[in-house]
Every structure is written in C-alpha cells, then in structure tokens.
Biotite code that builds the C-alpha atoms (Angstrom):
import biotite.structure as struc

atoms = struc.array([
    struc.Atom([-23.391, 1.370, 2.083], chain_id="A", res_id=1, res_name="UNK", atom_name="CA", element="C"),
    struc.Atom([-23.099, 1.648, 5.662], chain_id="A", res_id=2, res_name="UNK", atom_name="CA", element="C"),
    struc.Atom([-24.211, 5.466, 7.335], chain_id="A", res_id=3, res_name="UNK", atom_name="CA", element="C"),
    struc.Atom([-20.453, 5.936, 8.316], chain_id="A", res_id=4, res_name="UNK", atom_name="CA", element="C"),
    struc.Atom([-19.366, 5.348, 4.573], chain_id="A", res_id=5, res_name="UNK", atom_name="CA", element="C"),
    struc.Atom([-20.150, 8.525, 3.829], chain_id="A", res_id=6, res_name="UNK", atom_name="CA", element="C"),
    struc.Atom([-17.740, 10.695, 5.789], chain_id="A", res_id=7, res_name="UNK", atom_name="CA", element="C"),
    struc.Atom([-14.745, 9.012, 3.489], chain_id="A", res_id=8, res_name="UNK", atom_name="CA", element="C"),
    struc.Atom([-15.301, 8.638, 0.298], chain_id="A", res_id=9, res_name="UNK", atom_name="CA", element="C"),
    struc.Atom([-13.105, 7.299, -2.692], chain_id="A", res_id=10, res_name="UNK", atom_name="CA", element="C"),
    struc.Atom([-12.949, 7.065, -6.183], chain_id="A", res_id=11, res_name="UNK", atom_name="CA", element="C"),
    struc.Atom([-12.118, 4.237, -8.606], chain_id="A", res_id=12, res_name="UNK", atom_name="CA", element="C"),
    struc.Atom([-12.195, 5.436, -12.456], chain_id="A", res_id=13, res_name="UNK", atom_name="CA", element="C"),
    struc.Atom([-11.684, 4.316, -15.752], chain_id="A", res_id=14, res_name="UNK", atom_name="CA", element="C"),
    struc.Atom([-12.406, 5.573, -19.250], chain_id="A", res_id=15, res_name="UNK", atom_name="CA", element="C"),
    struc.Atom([-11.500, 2.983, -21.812], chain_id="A", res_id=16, res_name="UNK", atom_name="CA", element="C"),
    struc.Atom([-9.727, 4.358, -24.896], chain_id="A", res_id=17, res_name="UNK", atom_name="CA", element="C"),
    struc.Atom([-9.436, 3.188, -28.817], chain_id="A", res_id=18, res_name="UNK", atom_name="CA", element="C"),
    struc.Atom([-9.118, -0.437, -29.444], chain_id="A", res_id=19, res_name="UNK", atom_name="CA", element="C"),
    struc.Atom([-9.896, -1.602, -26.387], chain_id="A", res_id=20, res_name="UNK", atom_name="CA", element="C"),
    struc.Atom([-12.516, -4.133, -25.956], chain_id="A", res_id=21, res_name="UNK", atom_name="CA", element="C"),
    struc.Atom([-14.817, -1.644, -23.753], chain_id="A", res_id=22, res_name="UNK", atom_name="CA", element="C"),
    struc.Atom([-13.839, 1.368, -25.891], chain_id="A", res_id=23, res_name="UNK", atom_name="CA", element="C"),
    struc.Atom([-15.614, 4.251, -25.064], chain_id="A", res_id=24, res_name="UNK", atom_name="CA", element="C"),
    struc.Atom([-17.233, 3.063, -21.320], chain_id="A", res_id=25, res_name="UNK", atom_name="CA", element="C"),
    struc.Atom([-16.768, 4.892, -18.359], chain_id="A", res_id=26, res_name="UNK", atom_name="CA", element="C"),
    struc.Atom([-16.837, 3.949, -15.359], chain_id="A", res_id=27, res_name="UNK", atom_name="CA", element="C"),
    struc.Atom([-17.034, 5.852, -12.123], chain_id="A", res_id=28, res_name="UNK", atom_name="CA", element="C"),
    struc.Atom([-17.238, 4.295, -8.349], chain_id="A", res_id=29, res_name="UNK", atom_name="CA", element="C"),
    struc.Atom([-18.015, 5.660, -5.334], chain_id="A", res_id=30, res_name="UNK", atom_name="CA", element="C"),
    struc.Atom([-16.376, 3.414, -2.397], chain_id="A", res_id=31, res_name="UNK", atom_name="CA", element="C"),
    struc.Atom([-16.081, 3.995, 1.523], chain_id="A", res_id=32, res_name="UNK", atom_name="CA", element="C"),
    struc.Atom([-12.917, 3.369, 2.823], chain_id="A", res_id=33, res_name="UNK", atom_name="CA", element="C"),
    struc.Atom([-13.501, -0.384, 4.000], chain_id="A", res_id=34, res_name="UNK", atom_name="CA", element="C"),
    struc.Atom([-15.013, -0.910, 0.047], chain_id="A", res_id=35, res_name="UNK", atom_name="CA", element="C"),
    struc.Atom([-11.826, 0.905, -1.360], chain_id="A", res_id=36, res_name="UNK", atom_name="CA", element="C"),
    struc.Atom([-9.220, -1.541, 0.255], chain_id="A", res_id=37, res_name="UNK", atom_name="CA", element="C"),
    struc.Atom([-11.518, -4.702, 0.111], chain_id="A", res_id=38, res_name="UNK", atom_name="CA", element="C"),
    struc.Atom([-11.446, -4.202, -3.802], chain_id="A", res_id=39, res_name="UNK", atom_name="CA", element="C"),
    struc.Atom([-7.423, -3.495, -3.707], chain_id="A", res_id=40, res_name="UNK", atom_name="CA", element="C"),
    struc.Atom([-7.251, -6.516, -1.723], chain_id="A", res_id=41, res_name="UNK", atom_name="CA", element="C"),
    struc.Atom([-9.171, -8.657, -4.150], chain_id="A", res_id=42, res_name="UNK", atom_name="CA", element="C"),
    struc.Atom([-7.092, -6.972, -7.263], chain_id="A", res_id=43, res_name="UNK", atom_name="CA", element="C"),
    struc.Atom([-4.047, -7.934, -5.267], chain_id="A", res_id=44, res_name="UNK", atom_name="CA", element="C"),
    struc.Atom([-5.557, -11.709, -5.066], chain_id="A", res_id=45, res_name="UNK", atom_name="CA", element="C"),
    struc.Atom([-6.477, -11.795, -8.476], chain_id="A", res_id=46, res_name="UNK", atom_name="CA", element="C"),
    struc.Atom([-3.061, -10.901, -9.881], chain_id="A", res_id=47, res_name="UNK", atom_name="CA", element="C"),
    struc.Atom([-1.486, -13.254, -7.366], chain_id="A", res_id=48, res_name="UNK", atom_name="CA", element="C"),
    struc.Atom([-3.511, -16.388, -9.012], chain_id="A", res_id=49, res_name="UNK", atom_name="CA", element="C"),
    struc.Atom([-2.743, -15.369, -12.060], chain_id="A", res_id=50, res_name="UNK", atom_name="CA", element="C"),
    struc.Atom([0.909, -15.662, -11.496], chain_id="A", res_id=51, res_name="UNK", atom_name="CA", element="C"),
    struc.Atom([1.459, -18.192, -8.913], chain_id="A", res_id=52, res_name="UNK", atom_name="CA", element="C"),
    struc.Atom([2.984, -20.413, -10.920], chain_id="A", res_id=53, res_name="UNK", atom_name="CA", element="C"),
    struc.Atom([5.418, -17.726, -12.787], chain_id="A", res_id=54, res_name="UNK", atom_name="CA", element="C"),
    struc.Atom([8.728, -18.384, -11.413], chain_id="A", res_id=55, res_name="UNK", atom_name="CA", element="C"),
    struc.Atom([9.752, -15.053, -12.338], chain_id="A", res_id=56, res_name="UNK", atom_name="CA", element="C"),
    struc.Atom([6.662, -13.532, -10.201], chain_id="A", res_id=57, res_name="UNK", atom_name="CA", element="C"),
    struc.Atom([7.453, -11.849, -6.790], chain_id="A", res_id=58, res_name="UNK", atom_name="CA", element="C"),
    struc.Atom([4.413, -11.483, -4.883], chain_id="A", res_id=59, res_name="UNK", atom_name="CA", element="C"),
    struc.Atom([6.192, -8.283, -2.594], chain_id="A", res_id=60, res_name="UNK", atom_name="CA", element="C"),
    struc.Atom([5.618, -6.150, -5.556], chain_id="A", res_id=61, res_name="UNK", atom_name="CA", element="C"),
    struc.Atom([2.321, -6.104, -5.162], chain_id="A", res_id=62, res_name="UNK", atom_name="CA", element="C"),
    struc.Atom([2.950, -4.371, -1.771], chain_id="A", res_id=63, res_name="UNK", atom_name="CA", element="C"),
    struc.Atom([2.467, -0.916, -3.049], chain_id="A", res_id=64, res_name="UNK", atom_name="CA", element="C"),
    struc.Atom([0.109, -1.781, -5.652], chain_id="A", res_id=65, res_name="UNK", atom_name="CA", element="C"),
    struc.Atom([-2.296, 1.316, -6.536], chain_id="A", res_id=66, res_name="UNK", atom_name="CA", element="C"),
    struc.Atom([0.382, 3.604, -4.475], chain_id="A", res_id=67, res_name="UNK", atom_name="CA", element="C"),
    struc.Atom([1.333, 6.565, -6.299], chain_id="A", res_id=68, res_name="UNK", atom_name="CA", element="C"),
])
C-alpha cells in the first residue's frame, strides 16, 4: 500500500451466515481510496459479463452500485 493510503482508509466486510458455502468466514479489508473504487469497478465489470447477454439487463443500474 502506497504511504498516502493511509490517510483514507475503507472497509469492505463480510461475515457469511448458515448455509452458505463459506459459512462461518469473515472477512475484513482494509483498502485506500484508489483500492476501494478499483475493486467496485471490477465488481461492476464482473456483473456486467455476467449479464451481457440478458436482454432484460440494464447496465445504468449498476451506476449506484454499493451506494447507500
């Protein structure tokens, strides 16, 4: 991580419940900013190849994906 990483960091978390496949993991990342949004980014590109070829699949609402 680059020395100006650490004036801004961000979390990513998950704790996996009952019948899922990882039940019971928990996971816990510590991002800069640049990290943060490169991994949205390649979420966003993930879920766009997975539905490409949906013709019910609109990539704008992925626009405010992770926006709460």
């Amino acid at each position: 991580m680059e020395a100006s990483c650490f004036f801004s960091i961000h979390y990513l978390l998950a704790h996996w419940g009952y019948g899922s496949r990882h039940d019971g993991e928990k996971y816990e990342l510590q991002l800069c900013e640049k990290c943060f949004f490169y991994a949205l980014e390649t979420l966003k590109k993930k879920r766009v190849d997975e539905f490409m070829f949906d013709e019910n699949f609109e990539p704008s609402t992925l626009d405010g994906f992770g926006l709460k």
